[in-house]
C-alpha positions in Angstrom: 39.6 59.6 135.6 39.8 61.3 132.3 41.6 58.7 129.2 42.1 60.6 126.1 45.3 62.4 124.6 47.2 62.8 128.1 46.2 59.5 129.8 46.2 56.7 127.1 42.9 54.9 126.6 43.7 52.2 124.3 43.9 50.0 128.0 40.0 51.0 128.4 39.2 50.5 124.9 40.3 46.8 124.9 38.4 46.4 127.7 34.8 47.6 126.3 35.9 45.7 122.9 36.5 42.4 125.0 40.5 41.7 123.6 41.6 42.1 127.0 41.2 38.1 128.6 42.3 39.3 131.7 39.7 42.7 132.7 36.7 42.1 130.1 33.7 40.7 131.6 33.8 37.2 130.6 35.5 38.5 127.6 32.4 40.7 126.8 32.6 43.0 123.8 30.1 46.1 125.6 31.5 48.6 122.7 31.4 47.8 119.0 33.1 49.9 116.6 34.3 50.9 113.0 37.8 49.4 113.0 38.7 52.5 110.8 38.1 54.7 113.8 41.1 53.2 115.5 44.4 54.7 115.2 47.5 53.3 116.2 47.9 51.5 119.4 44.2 50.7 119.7 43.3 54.3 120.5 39.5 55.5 119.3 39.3 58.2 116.9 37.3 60.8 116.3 36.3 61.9 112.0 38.7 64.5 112.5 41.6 62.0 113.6 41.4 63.4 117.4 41.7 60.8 120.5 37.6 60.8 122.0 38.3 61.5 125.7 36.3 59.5 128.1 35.9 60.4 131.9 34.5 58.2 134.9 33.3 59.1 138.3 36.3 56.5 139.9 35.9 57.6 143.5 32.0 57.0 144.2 31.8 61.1 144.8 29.1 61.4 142.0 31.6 63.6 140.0 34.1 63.6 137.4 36.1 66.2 137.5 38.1 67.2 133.7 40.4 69.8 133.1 38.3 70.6 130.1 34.8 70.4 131.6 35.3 71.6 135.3 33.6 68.6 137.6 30.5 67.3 135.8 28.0 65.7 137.9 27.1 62.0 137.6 29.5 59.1 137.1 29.7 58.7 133.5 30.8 57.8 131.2 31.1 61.5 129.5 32.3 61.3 126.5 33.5 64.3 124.2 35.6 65.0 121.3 37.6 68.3 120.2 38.1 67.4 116.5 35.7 69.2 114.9 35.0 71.8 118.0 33.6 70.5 121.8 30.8 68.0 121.1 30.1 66.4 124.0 27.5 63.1 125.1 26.0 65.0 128.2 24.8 67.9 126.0 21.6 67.8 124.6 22.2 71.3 122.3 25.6 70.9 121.6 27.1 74.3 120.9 30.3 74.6 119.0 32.2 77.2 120.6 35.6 79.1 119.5 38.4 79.1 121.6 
């Protein structure tokens, strides 16, 4: 499952900030954050003011498959932002491509 500008992650993001009571871990904050990098309805930001997109292997196949990415093997998260061109958290030489 892929959250970012089509699938709203501001649900996810309460969870890994620990303001959701009823899904965070014993109300566990497992994300900490510059409140300036949310925008409105608790939806993380890139510098460029573009939704980060973050994908999850949700089936236990060992893949996540994007629309952006293809399928990318592993279960995550990936984590990648199209603000300032593709950076992405699985790259180790991130190349910023032109499309």
């Amino acid at each position: 499952m892929t959250f970012g500008k089509e699938v709203d992650q501001s649900e996810l993001i309460k969870v890994l900030l620990g303001l959701d009571p009823v899904k965070s871990l014993s109300n566990s904050c497992l994300l900490v954050i510059d409140r300036r990098a949310m925008g409105p309805n608790e939806t993380y930001l890139d510098p460029w003011g573009m939704p980060y997109f973050i994908a999850f292997d949700t089936d236990g196949d060992g893949n996540c498959t994007t629309e952006r990415w293809g399928i990318l093997k592993g279960k995550g998260p990936f984590v990648w932002s199209e603000g300032g061109g593709p950076i992405a958290s699985w790259q180790s030489n991130v190349v910023h491509a032109r499309y």
